[in-house]
Every structure is written in structure tokens, then in C-alpha cells.
N, C-alpha and C positions, 0 to 999 in steps of 0.2 A: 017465441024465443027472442026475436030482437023487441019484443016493447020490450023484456023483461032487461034485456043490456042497456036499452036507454034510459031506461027506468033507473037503471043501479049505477049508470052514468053522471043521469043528472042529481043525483041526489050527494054521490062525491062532491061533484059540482060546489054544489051548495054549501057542503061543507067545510070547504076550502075557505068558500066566500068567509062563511061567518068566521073564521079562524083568524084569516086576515084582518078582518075587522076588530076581534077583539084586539087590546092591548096587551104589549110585551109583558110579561111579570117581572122579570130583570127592569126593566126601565123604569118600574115607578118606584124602586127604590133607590136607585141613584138621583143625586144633587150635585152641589157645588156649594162651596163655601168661600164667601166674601166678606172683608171685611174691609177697616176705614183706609183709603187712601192716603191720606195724610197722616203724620205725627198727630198723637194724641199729647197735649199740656196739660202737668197736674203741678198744682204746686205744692211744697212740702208741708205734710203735716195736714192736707185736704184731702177728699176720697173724690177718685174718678173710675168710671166704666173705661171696658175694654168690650166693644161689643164689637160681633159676627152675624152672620145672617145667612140663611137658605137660599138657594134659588133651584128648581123651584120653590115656593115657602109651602110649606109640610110640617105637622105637629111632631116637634122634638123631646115634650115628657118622657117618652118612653128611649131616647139614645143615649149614649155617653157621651156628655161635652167637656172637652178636656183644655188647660190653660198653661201650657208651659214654658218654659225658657228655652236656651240653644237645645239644649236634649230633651229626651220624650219623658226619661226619668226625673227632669227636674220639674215637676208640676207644682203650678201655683193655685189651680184649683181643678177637683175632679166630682163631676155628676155623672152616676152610676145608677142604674136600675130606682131611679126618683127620689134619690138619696143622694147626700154629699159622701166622698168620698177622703177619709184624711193618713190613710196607711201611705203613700206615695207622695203625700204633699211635703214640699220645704219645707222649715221649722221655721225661717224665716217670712211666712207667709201664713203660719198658725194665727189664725184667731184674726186675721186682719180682711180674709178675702171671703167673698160672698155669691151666690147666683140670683141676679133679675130675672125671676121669671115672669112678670106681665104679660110677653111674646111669647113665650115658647108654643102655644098654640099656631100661631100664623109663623115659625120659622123664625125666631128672634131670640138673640140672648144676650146676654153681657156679664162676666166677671166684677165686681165692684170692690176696689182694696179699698181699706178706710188708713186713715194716717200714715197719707204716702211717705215714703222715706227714697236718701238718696240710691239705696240698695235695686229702687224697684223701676230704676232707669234703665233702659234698653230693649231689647226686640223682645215680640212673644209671638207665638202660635198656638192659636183657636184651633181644634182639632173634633169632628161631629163624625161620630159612629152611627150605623144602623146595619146590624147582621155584621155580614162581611163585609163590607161596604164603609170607605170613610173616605173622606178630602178634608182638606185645612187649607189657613188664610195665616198669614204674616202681618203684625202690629207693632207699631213701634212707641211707647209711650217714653217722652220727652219730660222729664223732673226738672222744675225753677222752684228755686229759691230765690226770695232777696235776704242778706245777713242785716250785720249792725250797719249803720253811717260811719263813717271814715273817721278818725282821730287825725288831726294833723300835730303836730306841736316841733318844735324849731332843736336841735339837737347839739348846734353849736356851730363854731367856722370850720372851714376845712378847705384848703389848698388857696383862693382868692374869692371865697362866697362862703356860704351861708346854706351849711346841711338840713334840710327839711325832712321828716318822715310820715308817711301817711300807712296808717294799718285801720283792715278791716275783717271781721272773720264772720262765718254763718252763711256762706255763700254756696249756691247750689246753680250751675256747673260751675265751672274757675271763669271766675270775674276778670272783666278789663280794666285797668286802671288806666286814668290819664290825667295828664299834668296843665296847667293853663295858666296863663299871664290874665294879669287883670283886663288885658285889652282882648284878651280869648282867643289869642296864641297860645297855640301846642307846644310845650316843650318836650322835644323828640328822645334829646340821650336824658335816661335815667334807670334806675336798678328794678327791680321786684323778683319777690319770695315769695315765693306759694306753699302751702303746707294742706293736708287734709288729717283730721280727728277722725275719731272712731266711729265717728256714724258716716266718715266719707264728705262730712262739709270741708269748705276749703276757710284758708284764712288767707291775709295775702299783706305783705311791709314791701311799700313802694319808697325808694330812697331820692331825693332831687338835692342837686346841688346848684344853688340859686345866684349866679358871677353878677346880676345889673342889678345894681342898688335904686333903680328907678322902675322897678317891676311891682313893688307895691306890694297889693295882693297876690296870692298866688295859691290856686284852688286845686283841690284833689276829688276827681270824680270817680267811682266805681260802678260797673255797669254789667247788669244781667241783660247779655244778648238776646235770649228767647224770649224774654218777656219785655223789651225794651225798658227797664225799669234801671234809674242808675241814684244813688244816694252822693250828695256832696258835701263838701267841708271848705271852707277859705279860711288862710290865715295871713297875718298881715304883718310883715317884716319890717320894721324900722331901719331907717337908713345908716343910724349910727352903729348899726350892730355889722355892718359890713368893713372888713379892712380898710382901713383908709390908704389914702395913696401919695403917696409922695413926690413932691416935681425931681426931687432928685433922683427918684425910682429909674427911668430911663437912659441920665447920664450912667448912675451906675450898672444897668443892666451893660449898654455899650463896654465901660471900661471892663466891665465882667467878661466878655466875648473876648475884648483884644487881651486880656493878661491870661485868656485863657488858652490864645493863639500863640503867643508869642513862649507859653509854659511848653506846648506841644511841638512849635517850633523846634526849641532849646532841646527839647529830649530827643524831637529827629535827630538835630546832627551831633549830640552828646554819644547818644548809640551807632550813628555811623561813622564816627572817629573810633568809636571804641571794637567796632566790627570790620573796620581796617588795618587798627593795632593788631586787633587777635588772629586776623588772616596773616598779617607780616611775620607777627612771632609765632605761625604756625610755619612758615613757611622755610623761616630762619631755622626751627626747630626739625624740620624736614629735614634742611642740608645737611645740618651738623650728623644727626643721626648717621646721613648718605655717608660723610667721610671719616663715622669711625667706622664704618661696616667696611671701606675701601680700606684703612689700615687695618684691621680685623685679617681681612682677606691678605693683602699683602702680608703679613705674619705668618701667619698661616702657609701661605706658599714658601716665603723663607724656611721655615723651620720644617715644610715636609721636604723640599732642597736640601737642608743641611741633613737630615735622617737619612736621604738616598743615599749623599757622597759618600758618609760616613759606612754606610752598608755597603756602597761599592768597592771602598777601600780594606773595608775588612776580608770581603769576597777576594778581592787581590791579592790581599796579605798571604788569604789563606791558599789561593793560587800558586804564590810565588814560593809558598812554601812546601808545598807537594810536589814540584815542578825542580827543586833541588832535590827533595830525597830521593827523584825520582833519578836525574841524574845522579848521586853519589850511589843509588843502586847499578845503576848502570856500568858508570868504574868498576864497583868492588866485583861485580858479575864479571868483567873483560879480563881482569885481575886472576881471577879465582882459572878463568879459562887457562890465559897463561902457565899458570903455577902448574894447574894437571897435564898441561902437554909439555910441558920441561921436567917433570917428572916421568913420562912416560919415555920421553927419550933416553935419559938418565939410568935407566930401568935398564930397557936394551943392551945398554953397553957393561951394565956389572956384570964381569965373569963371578959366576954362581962358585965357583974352584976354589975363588981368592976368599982372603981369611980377613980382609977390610969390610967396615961396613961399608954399606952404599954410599951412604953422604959424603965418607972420605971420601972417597969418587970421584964427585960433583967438583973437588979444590984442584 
């Protein structure tokens, strides 16, 4: 009973071991994907690879290798099942893009656009399938152009020199322009325009306006940075074609300064006499207002004084006039009193017998 547990012990054992020993299935289908470190240079209108690479390197016929721009939907080329693939591809990238397969055995591949254009500047990402399993690598391909050579030709005078114009167009990125004396001095201040056509090239009108009549030549360079390549032009300005100068140029500018002080002068204290006049006759105009508005008022209190008196006098009138009828009531009341008690006396004493009236009586 125990050989047979040892037995069925070590034979687990063993099994382990070998297990261990084989390799993951998962691992050997994972990779990584790398691609060029540096900016790729194409120049316009040439055909350059975009190439990626395995690590480990492993046979890619049989994955999807995919080439597209900032999104996953903008592909610029798709290999599918050992086939290209063009339902997902830009139309911008019809007919121009291709797969190097020489490597794809050892892990190698490359995109190849032909008649690069300025459209097909900027970043990509290589993208390598297998199963469920994928990684990608980030490219940067870098488009130069050089256009035409500069045109320079002379435009006319302008302000105390002599307008120069230099144009050049077919330039792939936007060119530098620059200016130089024949002694190859930099002329720092001057103009430029840039413009881009439909396929994206640029053109570019640098403007220089030329004050030393002893500058002679005076050259117009344009220059493609990535490729250090620059195209020039000189052109050579006569000295008579520059305004001439006049010795009496400076007396006059002088006298021009002081009649232009002495004009400014003039109109300071023209306007501050005239802004001390308008303060006085505002001032004047102030008062006068101040003393019709006091006789206004004085008036005013006059004539509601004469309204009073006149009201209080009528009140009086009418006072003085109630205040008699009041006494001639009074009279005729004391009167009336009178009259009935001399009558009643009167009364008393007629014998009722006698054959007189009363009033004879009374005599």
C-alpha cells in the first residue's frame, strides 16, 4: 500500500516537473511593437516607407497590420487575412499606399506611399494583430518641400527709401525668409505673407523697405528648415533711384518744429482766454438769473401781503357789519320790551264799565 502512494506520488511529481517545463501558450503569442525613433523625411512628390518591427520577431503573413492616422478609422493602409484591405482606407490614400513584404517572415514590415504629398505630414500608428492580441508603435513622418527661387524686383519709393518685394511660392512647411545687405547684414524690420493653395503648399511676398543708398545689393533668401536647403535672389538698387536730400532739408525740418510750437502755443492760450471768458459769462449769467429769481420772490411776497390785507379787511367789513345789526337788534328788542310792559300797565287801569277806548286812556 505505501509503494503504491509513492508510486502515485512520484509520478504527480513528474508531472508537475514536465508542466513547468513546457512553455506558456499565452506568451508566445504576445510581442511588442516598435517603430523608428526619429522623424521620418520624405520629400514631395518622392515615395518613403513607414516601417515597424516585432520584438520578439515572429512571422506576420498570417496578422492584421494596420497604418492609420490620429483615429483607428482613418487608415492609410490595411493587411488582412494576406490580402490588402481598401473598404476602411482614406480616399486620400487610394491608389498611392503599399505593403513591403520582404520581412514579414522575420517580423518586418513597412507601409510605402508613393508621390508624397503635403496632406501626408504628421503622426501615424502601426498597429500588428494576432488573435486577441495586438500593440502599436507611433511615426512621425516629416514632408519638405523646396518651391521656386525668390523673384525680387524694386516696387517703387516709399516714405525716404526704396520698396523692394521678394515672392516665392511651392514651399512645403512655411519657409523662412530673410533679408541681407551686401555686406551680409540682416535686415531685421520688414513685412511677409504667407498664403497656402490647395494642395497645402505655401507661397510667401516678403516686403523691405531699403532708407541707405549705399547698401548696394540687397539679397532675398528663402529657406526650407528640415532640409536646410534655401534658394536666393539679389537685386541691385541704384543710387539715384533713392530720394535725394537736401541741405536745406534740416533748417527746414527745425523751422517746421518751432512754427509748429509756437502754432500750439497760440491755440493753448487762445483757448484759455476763451475758457476764462465763458467761465466769467457763466458766472455773470449765474447772478443775474440769482436776482431776478430775488425780485420774482419779492413779488411774490408783495402781492400774497396785498391778497391778505385785502381779505382781512373784507373779514372786518363783514365783521363790522354784523356787529351793528346786531346791536340795532338789540335796540329794537329793548324797545319792543318797553312797549309790552307800558301796555300792560295801561291795561290794568281801563275801567272795563267806561265807554272810551283804551288808548283814550293812555292821553
Amino acid at each position: 500500500m505505501e509503494d503504491c502512494c509513492r508510486h502515485s506520488l512520484l509520478s504527480h511529481l513528474s508531472s508537475l516537473l514536465l508542466l513547468f517545463q513546457l512553455p506558456f501558450a499565452g506568451s508566445a503569442e504576445e510581442f511588442v511593437v516598435i517603430g523608428p525613433s526619429d522623424p521620418i523625411v520624405a520629400m514631395l512628390g518622392g515615395d518613403v516607407m513607414l516601417p515597424c518591427h516585432l520584438s520578439p520577431a515572429m512571422d506576420m503573413e498570417n496578422m492584421e497590420l494596420r497604418w492609420f492616422r490620429s483615429k483607428f478609422s482613418e487608415a492609410a493602409f490595411i493587411y488582412q487575412n494576406q490580402q490588402e484591405q481598401r473598404e476602411e482606407q482614406l480616399a486620400q490614400y487610394a491608389g498611392r499606399t503599399s505593403l513591403v513584404k520582404d520581412f514579414l517572415t522575420q517580423g518586418e514590415a513597412a507601409m510605402r506611399i508613393h508621390k508624397v504629398q503635403a496632406f501626408d505630414n504628421g503622426l501615424y500608428t502601426c498597429l500588428f494583430r494576432k488573435g486577441n492580441f495586438y500593440e502599436e508603435a507611433n511615426l512621425e513622418l516629416m514632408v519638405a518641400g523646396v518651391g521656386s527661387a525668390p523673384q525680387v524686383h524694386i516696387q517703387g519709393p516709399e516714405e525716404d527709401g526704396i520698396r523692394v518685394m521678394c515672392m516665392a511660392s511651392g514651399w512645403f512647411p512655411k519657409p523662412q525668409v530673410q533679408w541681407r545687405a551686401l555686406s551680409g547684414e540682416k535686415f531685421l524690420t520688414f513685412s511677409e505673407t504667407y498664403a497656402q493653395d490647395a494642395e497645402g503648399l505655401y507661397s510667401v511676398e516678403a516686403a523691405l523697405v531699403v532708407r541707405d543708398s549705399s547698401s548696394g545689393n540687397v539679397t532675398c533668401s528663402v529657406l526650407n528648415a528640415i532640409l536646410g536647403q534655401e534658394k536666393v535672389m539679389a537685386i541691385f538698387i541704384p543710387e539715384p533711384f533713392f530720394p535725394q536730400t537736401s541741405p536745406w532739408k534740416p533748417a527746414f525740418m527745425v523751422t517746421l518744429t518751432v512754427l509748429t510750437l509756437l502754432i500750439f502755443g497760440a491755440a493753448y492760450y487762445t483757448k484759455r482766454e476763451h475758457t476764462a471768458k465763458q467761465q466769467e459769462r457763466q458766472e455773470w449769467e449765474k447772478l443775474h438769473r440769482d436776482k431776478e429769481e430775488d425780485q420774482q420772490t419779492k413779488e411774490k411776497v408783495l402781492k400774497d401781503r396785498g391778497e391778505l390785507q385785502a381779505d382781512l379787511d373784507w373779514r372786518k367789513s363783514v365783521y363790522l357789519s354784523a356787529w351793528r345789526k346786531a346791536q340795532l337788534y338789540a335796540v329794537l328788542w329793548n324797545g319792543s320790551l318797553h312797549f309790552a310792559s307800558s301796555w300792560s300797565d295801561s291795561l290794568s287801569k281801563v275801567d272795563i264799565s267806561s265807554s272810551k277806548p283804551p288808548w283814550l286812556l293812555w292821553k
